[in-house]
C-alpha positions as CSV (number, residue, x, y, z in Angstrom):
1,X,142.8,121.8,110.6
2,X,140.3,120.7,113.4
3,X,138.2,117.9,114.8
4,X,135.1,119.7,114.8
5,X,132.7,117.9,117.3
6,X,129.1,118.7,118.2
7,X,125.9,116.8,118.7
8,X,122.6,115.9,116.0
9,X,120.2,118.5,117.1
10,X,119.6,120.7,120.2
11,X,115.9,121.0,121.0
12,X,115.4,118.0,123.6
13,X,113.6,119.2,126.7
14,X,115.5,116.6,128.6
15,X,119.0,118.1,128.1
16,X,117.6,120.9,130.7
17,X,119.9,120.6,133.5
18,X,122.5,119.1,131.4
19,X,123.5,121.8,129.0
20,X,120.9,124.7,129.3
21,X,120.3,126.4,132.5
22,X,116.7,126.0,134.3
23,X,115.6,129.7,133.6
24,X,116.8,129.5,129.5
25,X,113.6,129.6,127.8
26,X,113.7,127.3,124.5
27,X,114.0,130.1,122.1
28,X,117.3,130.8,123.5
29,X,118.8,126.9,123.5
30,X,120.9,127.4,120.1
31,X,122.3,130.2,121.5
32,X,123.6,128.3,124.4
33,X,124.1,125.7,122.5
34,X,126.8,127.7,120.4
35,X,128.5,129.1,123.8
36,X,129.7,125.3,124.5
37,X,130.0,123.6,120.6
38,X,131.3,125.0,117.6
39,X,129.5,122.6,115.5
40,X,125.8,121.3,114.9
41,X,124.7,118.9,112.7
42,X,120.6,120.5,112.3
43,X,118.6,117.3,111.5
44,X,115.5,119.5,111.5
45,X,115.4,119.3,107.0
46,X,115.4,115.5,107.3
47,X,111.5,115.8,108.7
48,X,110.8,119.3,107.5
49,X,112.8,121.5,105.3
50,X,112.7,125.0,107.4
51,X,112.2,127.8,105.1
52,X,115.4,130.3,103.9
53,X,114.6,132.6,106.5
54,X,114.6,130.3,109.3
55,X,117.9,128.9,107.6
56,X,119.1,132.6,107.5
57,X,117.9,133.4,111.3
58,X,120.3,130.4,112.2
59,X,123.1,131.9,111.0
60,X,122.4,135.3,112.8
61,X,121.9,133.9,115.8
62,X,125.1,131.6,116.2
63,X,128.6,132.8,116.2
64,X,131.5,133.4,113.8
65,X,133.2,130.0,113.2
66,X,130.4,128.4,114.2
67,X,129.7,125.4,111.6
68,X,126.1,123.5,110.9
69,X,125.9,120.8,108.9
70,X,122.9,120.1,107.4
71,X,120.6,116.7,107.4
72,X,118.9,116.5,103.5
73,X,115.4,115.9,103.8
74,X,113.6,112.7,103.7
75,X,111.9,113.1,101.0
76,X,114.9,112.7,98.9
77,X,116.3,109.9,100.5
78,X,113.5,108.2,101.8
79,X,110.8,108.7,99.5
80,X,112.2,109.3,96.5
81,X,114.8,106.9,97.6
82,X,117.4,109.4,95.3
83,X,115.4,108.8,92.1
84,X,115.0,112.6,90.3
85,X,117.2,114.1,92.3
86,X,117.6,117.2,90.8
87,X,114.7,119.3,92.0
88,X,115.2,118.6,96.0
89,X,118.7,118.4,96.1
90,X,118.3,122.5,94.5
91,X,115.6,123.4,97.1
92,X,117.4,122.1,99.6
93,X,120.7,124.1,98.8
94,X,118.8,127.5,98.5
95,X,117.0,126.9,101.6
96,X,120.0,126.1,103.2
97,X,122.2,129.1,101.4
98,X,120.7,131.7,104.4
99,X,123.4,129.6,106.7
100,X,126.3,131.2,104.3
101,X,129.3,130.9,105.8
102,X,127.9,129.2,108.5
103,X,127.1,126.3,106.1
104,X,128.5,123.0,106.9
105,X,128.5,119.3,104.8
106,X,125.1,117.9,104.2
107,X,124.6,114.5,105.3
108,X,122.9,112.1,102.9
109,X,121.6,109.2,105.1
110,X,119.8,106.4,103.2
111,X,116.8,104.5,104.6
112,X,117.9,100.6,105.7
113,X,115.7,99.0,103.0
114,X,117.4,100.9,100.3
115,X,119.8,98.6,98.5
116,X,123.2,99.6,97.0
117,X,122.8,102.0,93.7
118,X,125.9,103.0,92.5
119,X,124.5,104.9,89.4
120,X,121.7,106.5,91.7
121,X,124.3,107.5,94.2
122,X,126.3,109.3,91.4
123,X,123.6,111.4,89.8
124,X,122.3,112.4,93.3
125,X,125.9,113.6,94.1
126,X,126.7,114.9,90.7
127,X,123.2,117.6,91.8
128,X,125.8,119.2,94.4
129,X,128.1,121.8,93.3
130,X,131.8,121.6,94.3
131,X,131.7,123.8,96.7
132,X,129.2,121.7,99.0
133,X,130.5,118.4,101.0
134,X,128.4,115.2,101.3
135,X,128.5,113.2,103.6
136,X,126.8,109.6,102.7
137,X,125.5,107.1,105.6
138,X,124.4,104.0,103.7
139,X,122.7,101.7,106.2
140,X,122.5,98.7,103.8
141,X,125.3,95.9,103.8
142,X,125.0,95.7,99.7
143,X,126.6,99.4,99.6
144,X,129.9,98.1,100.8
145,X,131.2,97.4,96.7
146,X,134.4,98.8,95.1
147,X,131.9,100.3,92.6
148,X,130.2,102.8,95.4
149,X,133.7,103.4,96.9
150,X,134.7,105.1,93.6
151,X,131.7,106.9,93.4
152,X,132.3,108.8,96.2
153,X,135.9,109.2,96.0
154,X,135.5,110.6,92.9
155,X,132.8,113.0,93.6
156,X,135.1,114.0,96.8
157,X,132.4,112.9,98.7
158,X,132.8,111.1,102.4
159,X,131.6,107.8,103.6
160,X,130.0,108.5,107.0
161,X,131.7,106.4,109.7
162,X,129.1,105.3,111.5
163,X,128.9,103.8,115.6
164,X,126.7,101.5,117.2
165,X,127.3,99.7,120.8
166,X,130.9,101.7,120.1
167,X,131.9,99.7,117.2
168,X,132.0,100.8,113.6
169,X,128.9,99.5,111.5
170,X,131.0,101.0,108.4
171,X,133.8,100.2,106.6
172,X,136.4,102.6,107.7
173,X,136.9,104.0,103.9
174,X,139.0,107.4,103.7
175,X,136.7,108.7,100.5
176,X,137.7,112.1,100.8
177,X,140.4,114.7,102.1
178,X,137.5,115.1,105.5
179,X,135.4,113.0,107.3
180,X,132.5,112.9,108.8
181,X,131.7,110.2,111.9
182,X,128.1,110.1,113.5
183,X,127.6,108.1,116.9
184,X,124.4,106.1,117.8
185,X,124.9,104.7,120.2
186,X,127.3,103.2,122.9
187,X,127.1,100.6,125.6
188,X,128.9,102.6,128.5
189,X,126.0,103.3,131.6
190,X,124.0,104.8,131.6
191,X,122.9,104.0,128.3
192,X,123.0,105.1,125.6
193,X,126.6,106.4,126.6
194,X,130.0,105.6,125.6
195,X,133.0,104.6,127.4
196,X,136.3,106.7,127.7
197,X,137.7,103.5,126.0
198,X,135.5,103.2,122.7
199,X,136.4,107.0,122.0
200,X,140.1,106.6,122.5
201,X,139.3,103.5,119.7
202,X,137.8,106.4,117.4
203,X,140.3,109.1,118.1
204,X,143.0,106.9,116.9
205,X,140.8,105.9,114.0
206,X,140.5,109.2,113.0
207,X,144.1,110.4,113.7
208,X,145.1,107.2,111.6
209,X,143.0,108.3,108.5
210,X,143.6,111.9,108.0
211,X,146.6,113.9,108.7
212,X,146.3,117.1,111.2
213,X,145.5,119.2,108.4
214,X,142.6,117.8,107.7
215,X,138.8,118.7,108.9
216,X,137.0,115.9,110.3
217,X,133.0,116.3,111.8
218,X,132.2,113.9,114.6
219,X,128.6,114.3,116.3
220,X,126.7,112.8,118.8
221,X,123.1,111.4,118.2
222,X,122.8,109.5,121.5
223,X,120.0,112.6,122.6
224,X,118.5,110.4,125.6
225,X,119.2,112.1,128.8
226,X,121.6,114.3,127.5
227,X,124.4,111.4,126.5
228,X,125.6,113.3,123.5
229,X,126.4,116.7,125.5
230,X,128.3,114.3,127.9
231,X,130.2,112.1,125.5
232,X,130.6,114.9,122.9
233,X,132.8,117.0,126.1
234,X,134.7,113.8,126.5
235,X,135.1,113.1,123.2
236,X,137.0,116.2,122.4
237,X,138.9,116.0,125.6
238,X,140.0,112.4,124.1
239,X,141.0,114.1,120.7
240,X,142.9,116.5,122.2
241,X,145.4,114.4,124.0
242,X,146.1,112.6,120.4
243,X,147.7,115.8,119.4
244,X,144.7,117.3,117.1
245,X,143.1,120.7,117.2
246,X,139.8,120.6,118.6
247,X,138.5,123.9,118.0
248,X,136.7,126.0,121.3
249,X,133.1,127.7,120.3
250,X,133.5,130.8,119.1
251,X,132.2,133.7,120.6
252,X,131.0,137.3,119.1
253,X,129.3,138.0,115.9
């Protein structure tokens, strides 16, 4: 099973140049986007859940294979800060059911002033049906407990491994059969870039964790200047030459 590796987002007028041409006009970039990625994670829910037909033209305009995971909206994890889950957590999931196949995890990341819950984590989780993987990117030093650890193992759900100045800010728990890895930041130049060094580091994290025959998502958030098109190229480069798969994009219907 693949490596899937893509960036967080694709609408940044500064990646002109970098990954779409002068002449594309901006109603074209996911398009583009999918001819060089066969992953996205869309962080456009966390600010504004799109409506199920923007969620649905997604789908028709990327290709088969192609995979988006979603970013849940802020207004479950930031101002609700995951009390009553129930009601967002469903509008979210049949917003997001017009990506159908397409549909990727969903990435729970929690505000940094929101301190470890292991009860609120499970009932927020226990809101998803099987069939939907969660990723969870606590950003809070008191979620790090053998209590939360449990909770998402047993709800199959996966710790985020998360990077800043290319070093994990995570533990490196294995909470599920896939994972899911985000990147900040690096300290390569020019900022915010990372070196070829600190993503050998995480391809031999990942190859450690999870067997080949496991999916893993890895994305890019380091936008600025178009890092994350740069280091999400090498990355995959990297992750090839430890022996995974690291799917091409897809083209066609």
């Amino acid at each position: 099973m693949p490596v899937l590796i893509g960036t967080s987002g694709w609408q940044y007028p500064d990646w002109r140049g970098v990954l779409y041409p002068e002449g594309c006009p901006q109603r074209l970039w996911l398009e583009e986007y999918a001819r060089h990625f066969p992953t996205l994670e869309n962080n456009n829910a966390f600010y504004r859940l799109p409506s199920p037909e923007t969620f649905a033209s997604w789908r028709e305009r990327t290709p088969r294979g192609f995979v988006m995971a979603v970013k849940a909206s802020r207004y479950l994890t930031h101002i609700k800060r995951l009390r009553e889950p129930e009601e967002p957590v469903d509008r979210l999931l049949r917003h997001a059911a017009g990506l159908g196949e397409r549909m990727g995890p969903v990435l729970l990341q929690l505000p940094p002033t929101l301190k470890g819950s292991p009860e609120a984590l499970d009932a927020v989780l226990a809101c998803f049906p099987e069939r939907i993987r969660v990723a969870v990117e606590p950003r809070h030093e008191s979620w790090w407990t053998d209590e939360v650890r449990r909770v998402l193992e047993r709800r199959q759900a996966a710790l985020c491994w998360a990077d800043r100045d290319s070093r994990p800010v995570t533990p490196l728990w294995r909470t599920a059969p896939w994972g899911y890895v985000r990147f900040h930041h690096g300290r390569a130049r020019p900022w915010p870039r990372y070196g070829r060094a600190a993503l050998a580091s995480w391809a031999r994290r990942i190859a450690d964790a999870w067997p080949d025959s496991a999916e893993v998502y890895a994305y890019f958030n380091n936008d600025s200047g178009g890092a994350a098109v740069h280091d999400a190229r090498l990355f995959a480069r990297v992750v090839r030459g430890t022996g995974r798969t690291v799917p091409e994009p897809m083209t066609g219907p």
